[in-house]
C-alpha positions in Angstrom: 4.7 -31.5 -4.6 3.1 -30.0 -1.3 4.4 -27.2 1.1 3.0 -26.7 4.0 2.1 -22.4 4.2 1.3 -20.4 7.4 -2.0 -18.1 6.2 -3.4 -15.2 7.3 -5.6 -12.6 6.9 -5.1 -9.0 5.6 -7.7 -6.3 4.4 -9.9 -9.4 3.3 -7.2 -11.3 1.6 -5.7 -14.6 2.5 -1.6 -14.3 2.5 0.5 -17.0 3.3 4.6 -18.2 3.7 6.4 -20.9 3.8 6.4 -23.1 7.3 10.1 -24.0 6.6 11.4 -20.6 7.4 9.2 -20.8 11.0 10.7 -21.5 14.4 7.7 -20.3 16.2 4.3 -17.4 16.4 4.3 -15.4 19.5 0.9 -14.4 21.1 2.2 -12.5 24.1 4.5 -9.9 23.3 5.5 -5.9 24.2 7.9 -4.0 20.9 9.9 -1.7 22.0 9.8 1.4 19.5 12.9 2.8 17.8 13.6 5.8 17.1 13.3 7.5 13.2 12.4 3.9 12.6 10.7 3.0 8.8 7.3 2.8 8.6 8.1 -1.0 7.5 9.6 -1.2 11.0 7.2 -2.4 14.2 10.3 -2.1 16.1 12.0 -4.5 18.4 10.9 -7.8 20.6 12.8 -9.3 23.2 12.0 -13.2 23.1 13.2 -15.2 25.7 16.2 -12.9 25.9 16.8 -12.4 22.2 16.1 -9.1 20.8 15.0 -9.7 17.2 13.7 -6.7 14.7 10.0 -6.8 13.9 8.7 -6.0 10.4 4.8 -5.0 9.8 3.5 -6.9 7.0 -0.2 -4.8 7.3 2.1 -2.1 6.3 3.8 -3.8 3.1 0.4 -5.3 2.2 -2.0 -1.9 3.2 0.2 0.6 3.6 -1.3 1.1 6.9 0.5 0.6 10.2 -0.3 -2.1 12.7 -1.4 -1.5 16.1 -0.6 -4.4 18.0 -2.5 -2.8 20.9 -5.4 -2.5 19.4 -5.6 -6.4 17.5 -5.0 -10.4 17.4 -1.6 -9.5 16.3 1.0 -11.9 16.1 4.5 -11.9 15.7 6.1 -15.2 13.7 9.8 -15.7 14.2 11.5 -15.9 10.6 14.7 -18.0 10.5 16.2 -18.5 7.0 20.0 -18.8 6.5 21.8 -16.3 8.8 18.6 -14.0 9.3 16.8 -14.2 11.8 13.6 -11.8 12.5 9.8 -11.4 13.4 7.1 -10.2 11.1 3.8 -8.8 12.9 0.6 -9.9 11.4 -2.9 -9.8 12.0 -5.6 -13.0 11.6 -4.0 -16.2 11.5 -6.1 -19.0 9.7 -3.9 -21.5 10.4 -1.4 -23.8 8.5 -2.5 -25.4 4.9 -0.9 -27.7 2.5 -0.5 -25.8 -0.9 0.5 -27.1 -3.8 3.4 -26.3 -6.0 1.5 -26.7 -9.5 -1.0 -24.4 -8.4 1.4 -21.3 -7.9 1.3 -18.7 -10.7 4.1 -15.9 -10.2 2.6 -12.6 -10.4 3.2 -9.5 -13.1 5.2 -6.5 -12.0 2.3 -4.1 -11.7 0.8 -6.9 -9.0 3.8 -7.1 -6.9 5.0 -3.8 -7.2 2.3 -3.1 -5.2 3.3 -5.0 -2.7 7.4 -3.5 -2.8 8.3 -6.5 -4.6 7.5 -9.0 -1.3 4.1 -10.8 -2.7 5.5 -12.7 -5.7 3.1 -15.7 -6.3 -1.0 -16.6 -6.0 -2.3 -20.0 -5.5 -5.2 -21.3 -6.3 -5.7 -23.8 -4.1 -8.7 -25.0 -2.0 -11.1 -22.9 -3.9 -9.8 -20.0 -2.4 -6.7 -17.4 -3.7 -3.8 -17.1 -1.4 -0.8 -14.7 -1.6 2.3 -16.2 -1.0 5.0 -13.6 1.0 8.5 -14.2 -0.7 10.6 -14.4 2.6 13.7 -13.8 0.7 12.4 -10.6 -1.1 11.5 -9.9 2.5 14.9 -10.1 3.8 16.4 -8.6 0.9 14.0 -5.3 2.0 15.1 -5.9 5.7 18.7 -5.4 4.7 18.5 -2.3 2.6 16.5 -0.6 5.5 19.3 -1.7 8.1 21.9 -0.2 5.5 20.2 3.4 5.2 20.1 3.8 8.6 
């Protein structure tokens, strides 16, 4: 079986998630800063009058912060169950059919690099592809909203 994956670009690795958790990317966008925010925290977006919290996945995957100002960013509106959210990210490739056979999870030591949110590596199209676990994501969402 095939998925269809949004991928992308980060510190010359391709990372990718699943297109059924995707209403929409946004190109043209201004996050408003919070204060004693996480560093896993962009901040907030108002998009078309909802104000939605933005999660930087160059920090998960680097450890460095994004500056928006400063690149292609992109912000891709996460819906899955009752959460809904954006994750900035740099260097979209663009959407690619992956499939399922070709997944192998990843050992702790791998993902614990990654705060538990890379889980799985494909294969695929002669080239290796992350995949972002948008639940594990969410899961990290909600204990940041709960220690603030």
């Amino acid at each position: 079986m095939s998925e269809k994956h949004l991928v992308f670009y980060i510190d010359n690795n391709h990372f990718s998630f699943n297109l059924k958790y995707l209403r929409e990317v946004v190109h043209d966008f201004e996050i408003q800063k919070m204060p004693q925010q996480s560093d896993f925290v962009s901040g907030l977006v108002n998009i078309r009058g909802e104000v939605l919290g933005v999660y930087d996945l160059n920090y998960i995957i680097k450890k460095v912060k994004n500056n928006p100002e400063k690149r292609k960013s992109c912000i891709a509106i996460i819906e899955h169950n009752s959460d809904k959210f954006g994750v900035l990210f740099d260097n979209p490739i663009g959407v690619e059919l992956l499939e399922e056979k070709n997944w192998t999870i990843l050992g702790e030591e791998v993902t614990s690099q990654y705060d538990g949110i890379v889980t799985c590596l494909n294969q695929d199209n002669k080239k290796l592809i992350f995949k972002v676990n948008i639940d594990k994501l969410i899961e990290k969402k909600k204990l940041i909203k709960k220690a603030a």
